[in-house]
MMTF fields as JSON, N, C-alpha, C and O atoms, coordinates in Angstrom:
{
  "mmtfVersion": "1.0.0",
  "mmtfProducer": "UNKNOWN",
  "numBonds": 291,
  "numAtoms": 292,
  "numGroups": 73,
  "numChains": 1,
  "numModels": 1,
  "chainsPerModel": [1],
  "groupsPerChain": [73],
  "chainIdList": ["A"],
  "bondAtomList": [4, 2, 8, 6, 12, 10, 16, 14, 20, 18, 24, 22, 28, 26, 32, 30, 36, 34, 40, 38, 44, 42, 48, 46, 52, 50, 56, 54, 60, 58, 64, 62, 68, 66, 72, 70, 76, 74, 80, 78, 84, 82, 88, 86, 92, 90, 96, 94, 100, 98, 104, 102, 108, 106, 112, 110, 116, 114, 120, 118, 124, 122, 128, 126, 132, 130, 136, 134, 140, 138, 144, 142, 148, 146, 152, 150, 156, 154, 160, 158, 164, 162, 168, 166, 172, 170, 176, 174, 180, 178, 184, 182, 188, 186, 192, 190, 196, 194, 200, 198, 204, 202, 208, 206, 212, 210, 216, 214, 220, 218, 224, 222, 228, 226, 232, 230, 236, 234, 240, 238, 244, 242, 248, 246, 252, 250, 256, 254, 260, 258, 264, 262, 268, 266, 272, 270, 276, 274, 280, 278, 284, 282, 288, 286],
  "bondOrderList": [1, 1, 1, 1, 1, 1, 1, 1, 1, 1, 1, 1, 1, 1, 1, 1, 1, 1, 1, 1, 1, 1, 1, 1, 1, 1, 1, 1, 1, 1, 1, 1, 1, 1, 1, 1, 1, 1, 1, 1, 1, 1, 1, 1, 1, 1, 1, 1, 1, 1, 1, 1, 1, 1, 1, 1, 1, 1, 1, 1, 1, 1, 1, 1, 1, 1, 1, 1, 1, 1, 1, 1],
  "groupList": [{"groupName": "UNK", "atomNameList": ["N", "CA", "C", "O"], "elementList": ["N", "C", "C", "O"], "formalChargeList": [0, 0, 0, 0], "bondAtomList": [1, 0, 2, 1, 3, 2], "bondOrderList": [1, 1, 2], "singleLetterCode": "X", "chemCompType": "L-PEPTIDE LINKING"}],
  "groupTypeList": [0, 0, 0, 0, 0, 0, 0, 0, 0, 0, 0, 0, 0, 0, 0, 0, 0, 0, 0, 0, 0, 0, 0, 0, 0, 0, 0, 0, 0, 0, 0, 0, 0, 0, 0, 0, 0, 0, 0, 0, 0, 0, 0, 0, 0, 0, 0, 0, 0, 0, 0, 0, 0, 0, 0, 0, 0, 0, 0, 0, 0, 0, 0, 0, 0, 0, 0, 0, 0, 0, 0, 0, 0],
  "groupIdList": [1, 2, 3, 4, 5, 6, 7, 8, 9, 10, 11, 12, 13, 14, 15, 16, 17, 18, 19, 20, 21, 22, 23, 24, 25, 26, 27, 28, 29, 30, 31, 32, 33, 34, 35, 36, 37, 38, 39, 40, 41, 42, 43, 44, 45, 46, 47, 48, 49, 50, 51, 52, 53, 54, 55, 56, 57, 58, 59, 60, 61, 62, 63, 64, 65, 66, 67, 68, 69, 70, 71, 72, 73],
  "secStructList": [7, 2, 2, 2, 2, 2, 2, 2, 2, 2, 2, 2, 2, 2, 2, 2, 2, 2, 2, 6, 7, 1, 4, 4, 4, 4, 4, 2, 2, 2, 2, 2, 2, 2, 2, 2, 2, 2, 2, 2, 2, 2, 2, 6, 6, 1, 1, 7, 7, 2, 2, 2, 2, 2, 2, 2, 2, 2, 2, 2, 2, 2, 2, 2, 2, 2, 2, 2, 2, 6, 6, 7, 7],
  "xCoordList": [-7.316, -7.073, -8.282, -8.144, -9.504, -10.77, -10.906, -11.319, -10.265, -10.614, -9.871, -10.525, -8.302, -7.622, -8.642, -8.852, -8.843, -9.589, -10.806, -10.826, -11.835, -12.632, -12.072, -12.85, -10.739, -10.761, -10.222, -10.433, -9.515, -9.091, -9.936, -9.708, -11.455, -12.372, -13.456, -14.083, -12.983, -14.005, -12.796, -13.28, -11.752, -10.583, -11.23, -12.112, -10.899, -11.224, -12.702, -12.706, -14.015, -14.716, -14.848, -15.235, -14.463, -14.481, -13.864, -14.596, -12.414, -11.804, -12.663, -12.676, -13.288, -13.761, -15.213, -15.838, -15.663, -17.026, -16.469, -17.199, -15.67, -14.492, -14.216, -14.666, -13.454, -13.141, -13.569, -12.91, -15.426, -16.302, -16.711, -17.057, -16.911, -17.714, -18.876, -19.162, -19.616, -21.248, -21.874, -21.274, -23.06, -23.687, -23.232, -22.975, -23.31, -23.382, -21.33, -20.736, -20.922, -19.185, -18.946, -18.183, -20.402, -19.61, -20.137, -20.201, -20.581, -20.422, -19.179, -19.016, -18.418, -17.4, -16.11, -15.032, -16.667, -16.167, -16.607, -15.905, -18.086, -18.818, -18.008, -17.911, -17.461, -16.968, -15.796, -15.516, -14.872, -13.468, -13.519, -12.508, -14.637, -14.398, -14.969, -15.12, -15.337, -16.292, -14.747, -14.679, -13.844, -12.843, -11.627, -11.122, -11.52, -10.495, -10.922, -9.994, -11.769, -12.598, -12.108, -11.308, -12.634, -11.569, -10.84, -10.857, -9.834, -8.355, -7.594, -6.62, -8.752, -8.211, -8.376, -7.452, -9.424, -9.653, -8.822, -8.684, -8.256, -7.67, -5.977, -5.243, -5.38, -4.38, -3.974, -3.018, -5.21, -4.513, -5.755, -6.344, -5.599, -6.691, -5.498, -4.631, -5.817, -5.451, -3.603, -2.905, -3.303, -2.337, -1.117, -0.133, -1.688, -0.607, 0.299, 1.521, -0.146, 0.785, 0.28, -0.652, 1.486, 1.276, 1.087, 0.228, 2.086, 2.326, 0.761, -0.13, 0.474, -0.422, -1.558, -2.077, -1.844, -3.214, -3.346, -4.172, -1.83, -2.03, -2.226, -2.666, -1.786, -2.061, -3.526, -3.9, -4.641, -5.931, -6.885, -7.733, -6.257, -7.063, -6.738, -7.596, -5.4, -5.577, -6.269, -7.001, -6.287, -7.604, -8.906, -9.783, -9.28, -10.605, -10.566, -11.696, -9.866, -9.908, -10.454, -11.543, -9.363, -9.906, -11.514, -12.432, -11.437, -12.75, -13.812, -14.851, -13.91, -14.962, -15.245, -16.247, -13.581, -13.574, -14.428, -15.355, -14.424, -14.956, -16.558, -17.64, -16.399, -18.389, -18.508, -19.367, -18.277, -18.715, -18.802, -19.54, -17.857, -17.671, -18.903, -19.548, -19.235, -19.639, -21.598, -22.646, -21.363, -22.616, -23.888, -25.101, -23.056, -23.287, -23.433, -24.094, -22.531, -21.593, -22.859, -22.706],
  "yCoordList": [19.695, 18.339, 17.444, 16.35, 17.919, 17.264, 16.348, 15.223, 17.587, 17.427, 15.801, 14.856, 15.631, 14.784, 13.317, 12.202, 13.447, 12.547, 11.94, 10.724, 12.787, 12.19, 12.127, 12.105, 12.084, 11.544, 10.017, 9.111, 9.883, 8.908, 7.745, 6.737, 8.167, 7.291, 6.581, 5.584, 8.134, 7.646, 6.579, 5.628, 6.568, 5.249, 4.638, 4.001, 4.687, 3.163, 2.236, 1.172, 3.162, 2.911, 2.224, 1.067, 3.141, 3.126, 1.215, 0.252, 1.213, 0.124, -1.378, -2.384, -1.142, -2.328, -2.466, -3.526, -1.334, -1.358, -1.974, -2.941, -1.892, -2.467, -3.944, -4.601, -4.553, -5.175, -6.196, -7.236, -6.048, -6.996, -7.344, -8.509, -7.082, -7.444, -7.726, -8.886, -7.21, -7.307, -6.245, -5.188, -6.428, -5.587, -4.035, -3.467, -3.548, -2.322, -1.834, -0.828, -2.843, -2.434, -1.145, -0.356, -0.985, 0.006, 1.365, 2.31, 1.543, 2.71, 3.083, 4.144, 2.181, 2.56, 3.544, 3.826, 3.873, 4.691, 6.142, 7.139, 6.112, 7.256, 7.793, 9.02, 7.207, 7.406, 7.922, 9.115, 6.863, 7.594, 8.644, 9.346, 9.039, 10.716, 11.499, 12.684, 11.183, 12.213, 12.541, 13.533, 11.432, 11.422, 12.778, 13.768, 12.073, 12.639, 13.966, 14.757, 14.375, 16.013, 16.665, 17.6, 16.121, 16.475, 17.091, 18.306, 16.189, 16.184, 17.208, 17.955, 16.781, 17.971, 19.455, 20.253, 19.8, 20.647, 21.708, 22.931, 20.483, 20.794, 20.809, 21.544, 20.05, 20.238, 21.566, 22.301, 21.668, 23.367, 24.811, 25.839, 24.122, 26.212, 25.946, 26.749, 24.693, 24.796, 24.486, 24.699, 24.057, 23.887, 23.49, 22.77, 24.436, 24.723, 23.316, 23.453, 22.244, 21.026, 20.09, 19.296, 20.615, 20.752, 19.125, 18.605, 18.712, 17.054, 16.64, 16.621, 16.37, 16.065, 16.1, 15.157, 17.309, 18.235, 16.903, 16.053, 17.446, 16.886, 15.26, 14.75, 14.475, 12.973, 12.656, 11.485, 13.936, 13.82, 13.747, 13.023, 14.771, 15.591, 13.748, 12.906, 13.671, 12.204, 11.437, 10.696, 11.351, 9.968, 10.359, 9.516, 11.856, 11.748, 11.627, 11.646, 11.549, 11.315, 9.687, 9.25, 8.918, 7.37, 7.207, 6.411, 8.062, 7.596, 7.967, 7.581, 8.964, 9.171, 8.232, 8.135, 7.411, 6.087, 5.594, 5.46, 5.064, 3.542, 4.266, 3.684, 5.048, 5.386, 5.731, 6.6, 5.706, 5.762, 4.486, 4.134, 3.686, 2.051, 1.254, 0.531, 1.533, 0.616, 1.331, 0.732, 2.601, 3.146, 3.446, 3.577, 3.493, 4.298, 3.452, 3.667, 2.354, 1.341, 0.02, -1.076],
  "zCoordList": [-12.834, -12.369, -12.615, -13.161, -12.201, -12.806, -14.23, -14.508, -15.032, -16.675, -16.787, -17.228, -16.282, -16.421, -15.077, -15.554, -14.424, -13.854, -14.761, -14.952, -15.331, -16.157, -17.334, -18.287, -17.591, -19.02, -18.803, -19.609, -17.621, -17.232, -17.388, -18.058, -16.313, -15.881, -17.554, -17.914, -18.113, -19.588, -20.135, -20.748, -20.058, -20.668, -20.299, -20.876, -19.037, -18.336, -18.916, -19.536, -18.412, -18.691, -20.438, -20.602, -21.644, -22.831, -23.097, -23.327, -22.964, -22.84, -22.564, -23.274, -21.397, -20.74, -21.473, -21.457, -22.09, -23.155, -24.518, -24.736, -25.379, -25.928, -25.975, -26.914, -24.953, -24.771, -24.417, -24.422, -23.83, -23.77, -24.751, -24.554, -25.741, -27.361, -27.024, -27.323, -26.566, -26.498, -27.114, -27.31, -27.45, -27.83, -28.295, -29.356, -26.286, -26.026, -26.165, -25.774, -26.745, -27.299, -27.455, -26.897, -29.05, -29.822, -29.285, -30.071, -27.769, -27.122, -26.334, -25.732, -26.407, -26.299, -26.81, -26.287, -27.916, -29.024, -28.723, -28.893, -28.172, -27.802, -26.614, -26.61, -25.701, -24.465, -24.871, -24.749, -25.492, -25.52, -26.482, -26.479, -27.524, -28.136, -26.99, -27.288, -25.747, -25.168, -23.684, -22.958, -23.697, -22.957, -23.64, -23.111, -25.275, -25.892, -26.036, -25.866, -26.234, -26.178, -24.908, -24.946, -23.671, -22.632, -22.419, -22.22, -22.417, -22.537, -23.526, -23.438, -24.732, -25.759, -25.083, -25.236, -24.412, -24.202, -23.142, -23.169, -22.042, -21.111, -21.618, -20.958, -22.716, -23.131, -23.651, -23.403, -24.619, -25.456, -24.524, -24.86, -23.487, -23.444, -21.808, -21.463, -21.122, -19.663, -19.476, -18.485, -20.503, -19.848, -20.884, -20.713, -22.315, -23.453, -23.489, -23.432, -23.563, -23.916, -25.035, -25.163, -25.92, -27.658, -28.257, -28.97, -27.725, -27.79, -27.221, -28.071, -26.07, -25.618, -26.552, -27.148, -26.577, -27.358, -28.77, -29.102, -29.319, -30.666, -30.856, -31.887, -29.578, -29.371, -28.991, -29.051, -28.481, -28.209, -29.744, -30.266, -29.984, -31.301, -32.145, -32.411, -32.339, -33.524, -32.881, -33.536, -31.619, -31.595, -31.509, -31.697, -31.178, -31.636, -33.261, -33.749, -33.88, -35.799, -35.573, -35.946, -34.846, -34.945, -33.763, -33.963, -32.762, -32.48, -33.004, -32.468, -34.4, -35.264, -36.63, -37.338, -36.707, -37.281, -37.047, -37.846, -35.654, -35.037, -34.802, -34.737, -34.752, -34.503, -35.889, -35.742, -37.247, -38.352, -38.893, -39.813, -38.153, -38.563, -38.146, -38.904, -36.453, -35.733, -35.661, -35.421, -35.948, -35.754, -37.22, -37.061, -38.725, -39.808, -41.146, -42.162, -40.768, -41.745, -41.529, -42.069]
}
């Protein structure tokens, strides 16, 4: 139940880093791969839900986007 609480709070958090466009934005990207890791984690070891798992795993693909975009680029 934890795992799903902090992945929640890293949304939340991630979003509103996001959505401010300041500066410190493009840590927001850092947050939601550190959310989607999570979740991923707790989807396929804790609680075998395939759908789920596989909707984590594609967005950590786009949140290694946006931190290659915002961090590299």
């Amino acid at each position: 139940m934890i795992y799903k609480w902090i992945g929640t709070v890293s949304f939340l958090l991630a979003a509103l880093l996001l959505s401010s466009n300041i500066e410190e934005s493009r840590y927001g990207f850092l947050v939601f791969l550190y959310g989607h890791i999570v979740l991923s984690f707790y989807f396929w070891f804790k609680n075998k839900d395939l759908p789920m798992f596989t909707q984590n795993f594609f967005f950590i693909g786009v949140d290694l986007w946006g931190i290659y975009r915002w961090f590299l680029v």
